[in-house]
N, C-alpha and C positions, 0 to 999 in steps of 0.2 A: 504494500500500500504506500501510502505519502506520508512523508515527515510533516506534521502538522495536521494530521486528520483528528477530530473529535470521533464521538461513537457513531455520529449521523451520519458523517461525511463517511468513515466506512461501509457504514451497511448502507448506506445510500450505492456504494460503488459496485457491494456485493449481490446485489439486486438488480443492479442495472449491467450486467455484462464482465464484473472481474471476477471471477467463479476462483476459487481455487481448484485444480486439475480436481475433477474424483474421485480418480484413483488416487490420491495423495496416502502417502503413510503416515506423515508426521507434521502438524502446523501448527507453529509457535505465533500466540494471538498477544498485540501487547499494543493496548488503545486505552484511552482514558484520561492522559494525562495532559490533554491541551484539554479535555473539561473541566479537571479540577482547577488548570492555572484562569480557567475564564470565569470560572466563580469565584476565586477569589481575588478576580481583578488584578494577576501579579502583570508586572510591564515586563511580556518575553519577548522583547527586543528594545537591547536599549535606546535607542533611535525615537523610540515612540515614548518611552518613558523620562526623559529628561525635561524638568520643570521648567527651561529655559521654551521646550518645544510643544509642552502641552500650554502653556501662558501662564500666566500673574496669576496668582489664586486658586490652583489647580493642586491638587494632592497626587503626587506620584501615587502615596499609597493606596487612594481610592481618587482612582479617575473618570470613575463612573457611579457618583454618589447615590446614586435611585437607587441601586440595590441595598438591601436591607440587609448585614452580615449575620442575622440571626437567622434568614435560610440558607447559609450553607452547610450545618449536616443534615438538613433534608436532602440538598443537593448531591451530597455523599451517596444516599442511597441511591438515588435515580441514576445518578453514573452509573454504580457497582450494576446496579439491573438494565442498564444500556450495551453494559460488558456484556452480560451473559448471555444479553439477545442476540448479541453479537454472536458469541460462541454456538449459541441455536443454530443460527444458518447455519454456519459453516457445519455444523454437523448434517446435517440436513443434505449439504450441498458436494457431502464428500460418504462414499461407501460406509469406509469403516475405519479413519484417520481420526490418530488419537491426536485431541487436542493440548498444547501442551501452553495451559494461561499463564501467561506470566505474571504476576502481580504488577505494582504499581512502583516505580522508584523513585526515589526522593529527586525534589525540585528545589532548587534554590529559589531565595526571594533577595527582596530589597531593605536596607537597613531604614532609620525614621530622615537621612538624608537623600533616599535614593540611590542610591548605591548598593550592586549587588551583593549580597549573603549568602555566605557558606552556609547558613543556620535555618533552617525550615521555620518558620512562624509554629507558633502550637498549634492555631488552629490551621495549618496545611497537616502537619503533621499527626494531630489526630484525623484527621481526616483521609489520610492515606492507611491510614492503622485500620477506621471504617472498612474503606474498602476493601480493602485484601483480606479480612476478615472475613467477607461476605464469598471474597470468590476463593479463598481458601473454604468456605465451607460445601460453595457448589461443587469445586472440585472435589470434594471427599463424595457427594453424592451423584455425582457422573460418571459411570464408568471408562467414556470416552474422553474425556477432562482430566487432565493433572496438571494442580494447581504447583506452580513453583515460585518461592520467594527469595528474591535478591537483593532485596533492599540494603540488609545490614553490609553485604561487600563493596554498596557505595558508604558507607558509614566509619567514623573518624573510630565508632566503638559501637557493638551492639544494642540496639535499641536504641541510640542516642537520635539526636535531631540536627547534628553535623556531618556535612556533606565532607568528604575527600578532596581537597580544590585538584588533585590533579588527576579524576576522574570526569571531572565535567568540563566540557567546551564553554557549555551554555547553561540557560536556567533550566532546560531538560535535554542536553545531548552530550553523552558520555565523548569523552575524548578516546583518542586510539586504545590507552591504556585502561579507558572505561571498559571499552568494547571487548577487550581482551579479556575484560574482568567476567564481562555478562555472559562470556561464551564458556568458560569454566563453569560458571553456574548453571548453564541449559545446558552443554553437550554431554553430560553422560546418561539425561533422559532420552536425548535426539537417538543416539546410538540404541539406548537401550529399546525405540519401540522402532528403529532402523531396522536393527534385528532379529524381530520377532516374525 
């Protein structure tokens, strides 16, 4: 799919003509995380987030003041089940390939100057805990789903809410040595339903 797809923009794509093969054996699904940064307003691009270029009076940190920050763990949930619809199709749309979810990996934010953060907000941070909560538990009730979580090998220490700076590019794109990181964490599921 596309760097920057939400869940819509996927299953938008998934239904209108990007099928994955049917015969597939193995499809690593890992969508969600331009939802969470659009609910919680973070600026993932600094270009658009600098005070000098949103004007006089504008909050980097909420630059779109209408929303109300007290729905976003509702919004948690309607992601986590935007994922899973997602995973529906593709089950749907494939024999008998096991789906292999990835959870959700930490995003950086912006500090109270604007200025990017290593540090997850609490409420990004519970809120990725929500979700992968959720599809950690689908996955335990899918046979064809195996839920996998990476988050703490971007993590400065387990369970904490500090990013690695030299795993990320960006506020969600792992750098080479991110990528390196994520593929030890998925490749010995890959292999293992490779070779079944």
């Amino acid at each position: 799919m596309h760097t920057g797809d939400t869940t819509s923009n996927m299953m938008w794509r998934l239904l209108n003509g990007n099928q994955p093969e049917p015969s597939a054996k193995v499809i690593v699904l890992y969508v969600g995380i331009m939802d969470v940064q659009q609910a919680d307003q973070v600026c993932w691009r600094a270009v658009v987030c600098r005070p000098a270029v949103l004007g006089p009076g504008i909050n980097p940190q909420n630059p779109f003041p209408t929303q109300d920050p007290d729905m976003f763990p509702g919004q948690m949930d309607t992601i986590a089940n935007q994922i899973t619809s997602v995973a529906e199709v593709l089950k749907q749309q494939t024999t008998d390939a096991q789906i292999l979810l990835l959870g959700l990996l930490p995003i950086t934010g912006y500090d109270s100057k604007g200025k990017p953060s290593m540090t997850m907000s609490t409420q990004v941070h519970n809120g990725l805990k929500s979700i992968n909560s959720k599809l950690s538990s689908y996955g335990a009730a899918e046979p064809r789903v195996s839920y996998i979580d990476c988050m703490d090998a971007f993590l400065t220490k387990s369970g904490g809410s500090t990013i690695n700076k030299d795993l990320y590019a960006d506020t969600n794109v792992p750098t080479r040595n991110g990528f390196v990181k994520l593929a030890g964490c998925i490749n010995k599921f890959i292999d293992q339903y490779m070779a079944a």
